[in-house]
MOPAC internal coordinates of N, CA, C and O (Angstrom, degrees):
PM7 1SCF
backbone

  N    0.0000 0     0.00 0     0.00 0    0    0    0
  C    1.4344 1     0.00 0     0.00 0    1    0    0
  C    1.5278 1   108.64 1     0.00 0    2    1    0
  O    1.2310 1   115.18 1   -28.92 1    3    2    1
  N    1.0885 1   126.74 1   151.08 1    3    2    1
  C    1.5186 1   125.45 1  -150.58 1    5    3    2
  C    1.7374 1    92.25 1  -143.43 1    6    5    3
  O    1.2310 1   123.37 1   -80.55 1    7    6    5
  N    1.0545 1   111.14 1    99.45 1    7    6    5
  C    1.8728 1   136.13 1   159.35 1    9    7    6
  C    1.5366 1   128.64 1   -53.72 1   10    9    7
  O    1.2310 1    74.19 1     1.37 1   11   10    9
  N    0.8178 1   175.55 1  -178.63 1   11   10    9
  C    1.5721 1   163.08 1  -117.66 1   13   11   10
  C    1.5237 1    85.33 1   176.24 1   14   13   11
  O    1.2310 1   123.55 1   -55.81 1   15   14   13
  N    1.4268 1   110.80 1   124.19 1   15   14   13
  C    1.2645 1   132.75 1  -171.97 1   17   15   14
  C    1.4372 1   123.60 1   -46.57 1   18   17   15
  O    1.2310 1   114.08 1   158.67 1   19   18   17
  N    1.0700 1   128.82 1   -21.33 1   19   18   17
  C    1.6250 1   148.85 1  -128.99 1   21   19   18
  C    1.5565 1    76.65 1  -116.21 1   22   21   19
  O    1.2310 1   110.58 1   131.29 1   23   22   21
  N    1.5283 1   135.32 1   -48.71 1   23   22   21
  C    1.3907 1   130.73 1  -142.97 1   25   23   22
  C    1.5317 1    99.58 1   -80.16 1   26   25   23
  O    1.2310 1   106.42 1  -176.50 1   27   26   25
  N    1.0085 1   142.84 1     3.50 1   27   26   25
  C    1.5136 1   125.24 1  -149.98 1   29   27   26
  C    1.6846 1   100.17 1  -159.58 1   30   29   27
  O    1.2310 1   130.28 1   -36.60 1   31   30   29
  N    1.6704 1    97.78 1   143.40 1   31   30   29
  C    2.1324 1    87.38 1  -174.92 1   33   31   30
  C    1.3527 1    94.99 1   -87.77 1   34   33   31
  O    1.2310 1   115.43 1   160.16 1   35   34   33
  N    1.1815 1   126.28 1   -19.84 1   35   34   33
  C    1.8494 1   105.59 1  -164.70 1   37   35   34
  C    1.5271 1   105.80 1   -95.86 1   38   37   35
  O    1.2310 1   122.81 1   175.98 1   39   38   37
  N    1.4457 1   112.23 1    -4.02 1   39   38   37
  C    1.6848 1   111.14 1   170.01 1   41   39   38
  C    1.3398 1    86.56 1   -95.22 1   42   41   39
  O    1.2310 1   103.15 1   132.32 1   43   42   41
  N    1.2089 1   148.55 1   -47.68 1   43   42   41
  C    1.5743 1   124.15 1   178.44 1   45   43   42
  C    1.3691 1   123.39 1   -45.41 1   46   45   43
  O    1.2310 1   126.39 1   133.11 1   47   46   45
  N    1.7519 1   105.33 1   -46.89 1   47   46   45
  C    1.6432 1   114.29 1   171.18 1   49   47   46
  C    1.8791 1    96.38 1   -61.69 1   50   49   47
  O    1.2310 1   117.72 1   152.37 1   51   50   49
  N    0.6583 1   121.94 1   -27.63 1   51   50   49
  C    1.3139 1   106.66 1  -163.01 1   53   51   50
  C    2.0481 1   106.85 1   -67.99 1   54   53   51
  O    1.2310 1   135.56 1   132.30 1   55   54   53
  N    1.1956 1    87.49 1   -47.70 1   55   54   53
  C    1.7487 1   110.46 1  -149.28 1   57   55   54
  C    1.8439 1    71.38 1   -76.81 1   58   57   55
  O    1.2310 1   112.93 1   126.51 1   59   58   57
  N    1.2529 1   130.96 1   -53.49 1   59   58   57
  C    1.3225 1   108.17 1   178.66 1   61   59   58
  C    1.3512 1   133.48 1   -41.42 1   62   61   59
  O    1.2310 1   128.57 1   145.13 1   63   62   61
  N    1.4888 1   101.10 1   -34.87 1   63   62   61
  C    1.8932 1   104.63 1  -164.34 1   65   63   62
  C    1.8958 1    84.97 1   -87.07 1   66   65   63
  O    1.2310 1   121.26 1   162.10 1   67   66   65
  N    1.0771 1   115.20 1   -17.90 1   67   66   65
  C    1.6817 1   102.38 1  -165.90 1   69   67   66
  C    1.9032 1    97.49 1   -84.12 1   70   69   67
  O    1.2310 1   115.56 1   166.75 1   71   70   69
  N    0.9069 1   126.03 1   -13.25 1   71   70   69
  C    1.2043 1   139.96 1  -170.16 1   73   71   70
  C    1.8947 1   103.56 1  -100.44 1   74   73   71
  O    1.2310 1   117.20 1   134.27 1   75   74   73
  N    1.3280 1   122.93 1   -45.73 1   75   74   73
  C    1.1350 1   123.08 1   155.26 1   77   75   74
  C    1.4718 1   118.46 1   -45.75 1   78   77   75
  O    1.2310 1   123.38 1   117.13 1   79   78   77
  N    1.2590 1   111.13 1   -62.87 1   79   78   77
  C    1.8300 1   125.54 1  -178.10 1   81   79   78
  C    0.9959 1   110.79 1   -79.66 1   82   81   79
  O    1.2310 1   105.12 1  -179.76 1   83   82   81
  N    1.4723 1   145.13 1     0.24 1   83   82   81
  C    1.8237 1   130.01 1   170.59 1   85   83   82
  C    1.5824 1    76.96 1  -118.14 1   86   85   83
  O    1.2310 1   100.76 1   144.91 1   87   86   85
  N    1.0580 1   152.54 1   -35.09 1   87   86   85
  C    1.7747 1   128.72 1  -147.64 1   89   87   86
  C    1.4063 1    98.00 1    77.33 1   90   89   87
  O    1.2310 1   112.32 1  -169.56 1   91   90   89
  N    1.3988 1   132.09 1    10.44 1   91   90   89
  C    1.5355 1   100.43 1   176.25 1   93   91   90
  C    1.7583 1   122.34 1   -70.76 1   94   93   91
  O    1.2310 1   133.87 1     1.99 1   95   94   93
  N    1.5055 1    90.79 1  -178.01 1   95   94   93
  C    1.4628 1    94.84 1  -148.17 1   97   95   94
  C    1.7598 1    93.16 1   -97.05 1   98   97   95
  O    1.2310 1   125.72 1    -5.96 1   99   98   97
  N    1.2129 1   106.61 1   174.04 1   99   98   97
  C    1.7590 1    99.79 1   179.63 1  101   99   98
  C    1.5483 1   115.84 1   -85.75 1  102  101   99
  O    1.2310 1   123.52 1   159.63 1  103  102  101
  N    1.7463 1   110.85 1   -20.37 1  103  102  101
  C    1.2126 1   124.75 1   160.31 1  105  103  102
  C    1.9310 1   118.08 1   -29.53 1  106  105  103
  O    1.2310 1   138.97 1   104.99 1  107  106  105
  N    1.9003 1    80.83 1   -75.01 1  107  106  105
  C    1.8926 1    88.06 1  -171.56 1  109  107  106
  C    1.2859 1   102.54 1   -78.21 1  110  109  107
  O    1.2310 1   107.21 1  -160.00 1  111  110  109
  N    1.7704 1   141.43 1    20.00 1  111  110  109
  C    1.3441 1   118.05 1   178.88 1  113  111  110
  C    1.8873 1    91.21 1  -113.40 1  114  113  111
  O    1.2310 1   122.79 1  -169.87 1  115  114  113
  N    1.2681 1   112.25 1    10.13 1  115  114  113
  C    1.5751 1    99.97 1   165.70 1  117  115  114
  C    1.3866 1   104.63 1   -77.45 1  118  117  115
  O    1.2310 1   104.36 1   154.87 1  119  118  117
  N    1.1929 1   146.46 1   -25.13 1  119  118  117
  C    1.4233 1   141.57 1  -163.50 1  121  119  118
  C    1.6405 1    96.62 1  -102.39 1  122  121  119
  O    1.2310 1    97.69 1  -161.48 1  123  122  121
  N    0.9378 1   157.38 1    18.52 1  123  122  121
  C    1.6583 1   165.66 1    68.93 1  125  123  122
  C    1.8380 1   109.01 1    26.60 1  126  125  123
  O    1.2310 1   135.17 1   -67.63 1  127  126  125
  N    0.9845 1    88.26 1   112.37 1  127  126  125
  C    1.6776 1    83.40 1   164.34 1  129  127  126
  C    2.3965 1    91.52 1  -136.09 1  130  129  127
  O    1.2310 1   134.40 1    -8.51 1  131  130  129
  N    1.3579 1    89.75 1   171.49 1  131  130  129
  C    1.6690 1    97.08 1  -166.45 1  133  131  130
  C    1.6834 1    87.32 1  -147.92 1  134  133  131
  O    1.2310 1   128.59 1   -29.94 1  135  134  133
  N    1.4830 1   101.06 1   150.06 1  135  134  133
  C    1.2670 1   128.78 1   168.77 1  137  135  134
  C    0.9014 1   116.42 1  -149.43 1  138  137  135
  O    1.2310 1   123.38 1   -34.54 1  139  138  137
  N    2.0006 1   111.12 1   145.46 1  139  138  137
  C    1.4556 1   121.64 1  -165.14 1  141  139  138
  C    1.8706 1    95.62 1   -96.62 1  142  141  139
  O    1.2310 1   117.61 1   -52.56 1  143  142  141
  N    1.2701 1   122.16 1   127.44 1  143  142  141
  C    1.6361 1   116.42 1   165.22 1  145  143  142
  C    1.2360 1   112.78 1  -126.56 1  146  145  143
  O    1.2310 1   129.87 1   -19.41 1  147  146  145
  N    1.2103 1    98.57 1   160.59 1  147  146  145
  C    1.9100 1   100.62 1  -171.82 1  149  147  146
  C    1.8331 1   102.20 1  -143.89 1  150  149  147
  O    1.2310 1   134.65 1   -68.70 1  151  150  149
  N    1.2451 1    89.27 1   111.30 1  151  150  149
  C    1.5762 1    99.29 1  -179.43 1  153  151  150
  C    1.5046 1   110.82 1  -129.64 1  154  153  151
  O    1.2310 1   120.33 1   -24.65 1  155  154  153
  N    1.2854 1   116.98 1   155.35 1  155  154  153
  C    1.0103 1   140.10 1  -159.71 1  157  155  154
  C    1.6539 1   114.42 1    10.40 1  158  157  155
  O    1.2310 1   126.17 1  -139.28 1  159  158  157
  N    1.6381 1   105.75 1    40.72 1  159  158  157
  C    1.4673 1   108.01 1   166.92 1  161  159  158
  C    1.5097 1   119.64 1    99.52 1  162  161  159
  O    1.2310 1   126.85 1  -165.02 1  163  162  161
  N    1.8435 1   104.43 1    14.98 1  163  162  161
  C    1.4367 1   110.74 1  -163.67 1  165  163  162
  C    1.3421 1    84.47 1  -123.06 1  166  165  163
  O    1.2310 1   110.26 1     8.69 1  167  166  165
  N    1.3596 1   135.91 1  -171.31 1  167  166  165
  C    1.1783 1   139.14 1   149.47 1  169  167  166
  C    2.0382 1   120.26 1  -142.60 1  170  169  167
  O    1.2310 1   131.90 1   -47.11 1  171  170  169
  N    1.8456 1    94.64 1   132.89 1  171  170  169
  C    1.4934 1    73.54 1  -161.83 1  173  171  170
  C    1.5724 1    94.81 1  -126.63 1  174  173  171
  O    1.2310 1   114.23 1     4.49 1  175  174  173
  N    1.4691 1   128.54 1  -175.51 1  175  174  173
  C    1.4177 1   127.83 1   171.62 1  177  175  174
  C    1.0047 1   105.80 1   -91.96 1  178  177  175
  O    1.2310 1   104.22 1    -6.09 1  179  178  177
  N    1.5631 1   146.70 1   173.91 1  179  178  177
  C    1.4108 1   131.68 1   141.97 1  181  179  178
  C    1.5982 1    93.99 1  -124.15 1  182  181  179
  O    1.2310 1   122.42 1   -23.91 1  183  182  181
  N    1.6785 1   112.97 1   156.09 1  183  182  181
  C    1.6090 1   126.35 1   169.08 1  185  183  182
  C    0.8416 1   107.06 1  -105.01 1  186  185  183
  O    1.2310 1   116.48 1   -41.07 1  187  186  185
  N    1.5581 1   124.29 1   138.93 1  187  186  185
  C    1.7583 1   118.71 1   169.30 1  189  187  186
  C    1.3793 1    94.00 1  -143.89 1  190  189  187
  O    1.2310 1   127.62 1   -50.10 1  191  190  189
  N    1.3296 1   102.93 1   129.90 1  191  190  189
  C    1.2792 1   123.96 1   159.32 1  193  191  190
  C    1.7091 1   103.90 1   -49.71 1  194  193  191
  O    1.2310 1   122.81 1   -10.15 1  195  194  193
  N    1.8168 1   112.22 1   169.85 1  195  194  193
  C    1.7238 1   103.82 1   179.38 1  197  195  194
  C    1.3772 1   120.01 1   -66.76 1  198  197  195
  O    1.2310 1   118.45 1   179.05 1  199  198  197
  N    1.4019 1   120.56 1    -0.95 1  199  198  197
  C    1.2825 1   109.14 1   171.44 1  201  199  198
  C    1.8183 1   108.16 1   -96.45 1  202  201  199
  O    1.2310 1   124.50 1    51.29 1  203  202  201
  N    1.4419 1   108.97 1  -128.71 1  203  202  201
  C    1.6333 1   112.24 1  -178.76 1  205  203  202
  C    1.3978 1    98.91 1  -121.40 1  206  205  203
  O    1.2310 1   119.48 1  -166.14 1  207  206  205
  N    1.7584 1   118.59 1    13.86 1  207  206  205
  C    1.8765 1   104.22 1   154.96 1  209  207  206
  C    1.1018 1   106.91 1   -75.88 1  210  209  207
  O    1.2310 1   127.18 1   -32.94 1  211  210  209
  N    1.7792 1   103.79 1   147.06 1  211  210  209
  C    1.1591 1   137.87 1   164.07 1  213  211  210
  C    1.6863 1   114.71 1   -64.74 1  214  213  211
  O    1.2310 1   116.22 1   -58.89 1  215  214  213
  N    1.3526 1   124.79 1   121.11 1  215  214  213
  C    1.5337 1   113.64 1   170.92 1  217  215  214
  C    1.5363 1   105.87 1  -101.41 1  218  217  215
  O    1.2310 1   117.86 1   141.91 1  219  218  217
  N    1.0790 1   121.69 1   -38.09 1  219  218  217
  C    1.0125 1   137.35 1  -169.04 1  221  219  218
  C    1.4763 1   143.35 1  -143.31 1  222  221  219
  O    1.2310 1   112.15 1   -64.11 1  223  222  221
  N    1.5427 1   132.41 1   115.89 1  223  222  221
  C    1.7075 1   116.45 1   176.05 1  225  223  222
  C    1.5464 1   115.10 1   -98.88 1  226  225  223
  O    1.2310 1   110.04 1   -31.44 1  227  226  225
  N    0.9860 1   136.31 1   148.56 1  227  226  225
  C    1.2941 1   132.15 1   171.63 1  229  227  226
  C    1.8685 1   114.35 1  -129.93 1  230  229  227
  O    1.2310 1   114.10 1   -75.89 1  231  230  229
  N    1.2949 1   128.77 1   104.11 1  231  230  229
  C    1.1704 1   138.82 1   164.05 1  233  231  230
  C    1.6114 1   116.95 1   -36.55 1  234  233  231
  O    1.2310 1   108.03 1   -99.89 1  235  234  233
  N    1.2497 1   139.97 1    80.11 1  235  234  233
  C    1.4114 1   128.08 1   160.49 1  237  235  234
  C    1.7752 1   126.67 1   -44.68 1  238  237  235
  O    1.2310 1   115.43 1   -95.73 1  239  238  237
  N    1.0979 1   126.27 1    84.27 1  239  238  237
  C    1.0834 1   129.18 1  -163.06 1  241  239  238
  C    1.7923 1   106.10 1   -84.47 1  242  241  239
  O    1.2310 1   131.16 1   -18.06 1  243  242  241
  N    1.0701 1    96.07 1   161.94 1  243  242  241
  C    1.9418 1   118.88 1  -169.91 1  245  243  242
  C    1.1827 1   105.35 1   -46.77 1  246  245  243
  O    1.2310 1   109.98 1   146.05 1  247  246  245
  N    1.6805 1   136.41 1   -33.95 1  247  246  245
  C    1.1753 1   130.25 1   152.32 1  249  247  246
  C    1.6098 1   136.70 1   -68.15 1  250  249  247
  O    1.2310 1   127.05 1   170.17 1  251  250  249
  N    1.2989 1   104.03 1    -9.83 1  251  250  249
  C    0.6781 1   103.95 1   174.02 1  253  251  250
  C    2.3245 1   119.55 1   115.17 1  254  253  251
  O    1.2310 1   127.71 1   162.40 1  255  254  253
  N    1.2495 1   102.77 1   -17.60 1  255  254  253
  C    1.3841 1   112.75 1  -163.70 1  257  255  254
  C    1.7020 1    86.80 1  -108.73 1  258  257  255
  O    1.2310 1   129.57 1   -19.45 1  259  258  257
  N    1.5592 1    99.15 1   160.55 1  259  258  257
  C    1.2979 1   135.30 1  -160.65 1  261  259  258
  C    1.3544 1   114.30 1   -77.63 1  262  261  259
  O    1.2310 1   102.08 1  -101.38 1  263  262  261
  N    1.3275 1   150.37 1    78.62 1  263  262  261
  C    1.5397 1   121.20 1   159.88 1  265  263  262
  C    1.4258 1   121.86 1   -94.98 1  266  265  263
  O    1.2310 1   132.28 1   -36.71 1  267  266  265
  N    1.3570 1    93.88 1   143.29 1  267  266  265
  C    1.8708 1   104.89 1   176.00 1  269  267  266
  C    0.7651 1   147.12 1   -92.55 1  270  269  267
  O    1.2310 1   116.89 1   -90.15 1  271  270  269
  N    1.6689 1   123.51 1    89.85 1  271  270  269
  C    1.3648 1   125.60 1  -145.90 1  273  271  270
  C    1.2836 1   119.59 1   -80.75 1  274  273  271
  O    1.2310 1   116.77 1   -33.75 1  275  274  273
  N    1.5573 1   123.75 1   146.25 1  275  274  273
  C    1.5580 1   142.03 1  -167.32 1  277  275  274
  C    1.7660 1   102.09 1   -74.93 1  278  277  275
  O    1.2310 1   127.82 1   136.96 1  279  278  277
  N    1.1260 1   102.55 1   -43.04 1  279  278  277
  C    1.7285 1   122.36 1   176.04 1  281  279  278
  C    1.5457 1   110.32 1  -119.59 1  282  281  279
  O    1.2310 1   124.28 1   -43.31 1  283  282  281
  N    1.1039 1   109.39 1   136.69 1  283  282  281
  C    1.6634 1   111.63 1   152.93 1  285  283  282
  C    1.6623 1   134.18 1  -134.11 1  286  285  283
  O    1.2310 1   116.99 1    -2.11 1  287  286  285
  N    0.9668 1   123.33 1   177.89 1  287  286  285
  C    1.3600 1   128.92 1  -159.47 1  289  287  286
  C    2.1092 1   104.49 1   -68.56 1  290  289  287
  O    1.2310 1   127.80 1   -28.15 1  291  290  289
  N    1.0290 1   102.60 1   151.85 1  291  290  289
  C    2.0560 1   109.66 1  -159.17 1  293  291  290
  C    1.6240 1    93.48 1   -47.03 1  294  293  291
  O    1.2310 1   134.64 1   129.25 1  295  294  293
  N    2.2050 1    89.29 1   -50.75 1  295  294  293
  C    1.9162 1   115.99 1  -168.17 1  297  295  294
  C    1.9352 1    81.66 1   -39.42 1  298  297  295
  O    1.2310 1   117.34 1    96.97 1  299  298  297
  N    1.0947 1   122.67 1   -83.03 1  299  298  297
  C    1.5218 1   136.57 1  -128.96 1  301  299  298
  C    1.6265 1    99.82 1   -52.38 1  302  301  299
  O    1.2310 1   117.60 1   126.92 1  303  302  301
  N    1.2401 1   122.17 1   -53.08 1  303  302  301
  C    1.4818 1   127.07 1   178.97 1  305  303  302
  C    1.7969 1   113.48 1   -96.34 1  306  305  303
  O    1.2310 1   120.10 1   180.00 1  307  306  305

C-alpha cells in the first residue's frame, strides 16, 4: 500500500537524498508517492514514480540513516 510522501520522516529523508543524487527537479517529485515496508525484519522505503515504477529503495538501518540499495529484496519491489 503506498502513503503520500509528506506523511512519514524516513520517506521524506528518503525523497530528499533521491533528489540530492538524481538532481531531480521539485516539479517531477510531486507525482512521487513512497512507502514504508518491513520484510523479513529490516525496514525499507520504496519510490515510485505516479505509476508502479520503482525509482528508488532505501534500507532504514539500526541507526537510523538511509542507504540506497543497487538491488533489493523480490518481497520489497
Amino acid at each position: 500500500m503506498i502513503e503520500p510522501v509528506h506523511h512519514d520522516l524516513f520517506t521524506r529523508r528518503a525523497l530528499g537524498a533521491y533528489t540530492q543524487s538524481c538532481g531531480a527537479h521539485a516539479n517531477a517529485l510531486l507525482a512521487m508517492s513512497g512507502a514504508d515496508t518491513d520484510t523479513m525484519g529490516r525496514h525499507y522505503v520504496v519510490l515510485r514514480d505516479g505509476s508502479i515504477d520503482i525509482c528508488a529503495v532505501y534500507r532504514v538501518r539500526n541507526d537510523g540513516r538511509l542507504k540506497r540499495l543497487k538491488r533489493w529484496p523480490a518481497e520489497v519491489g
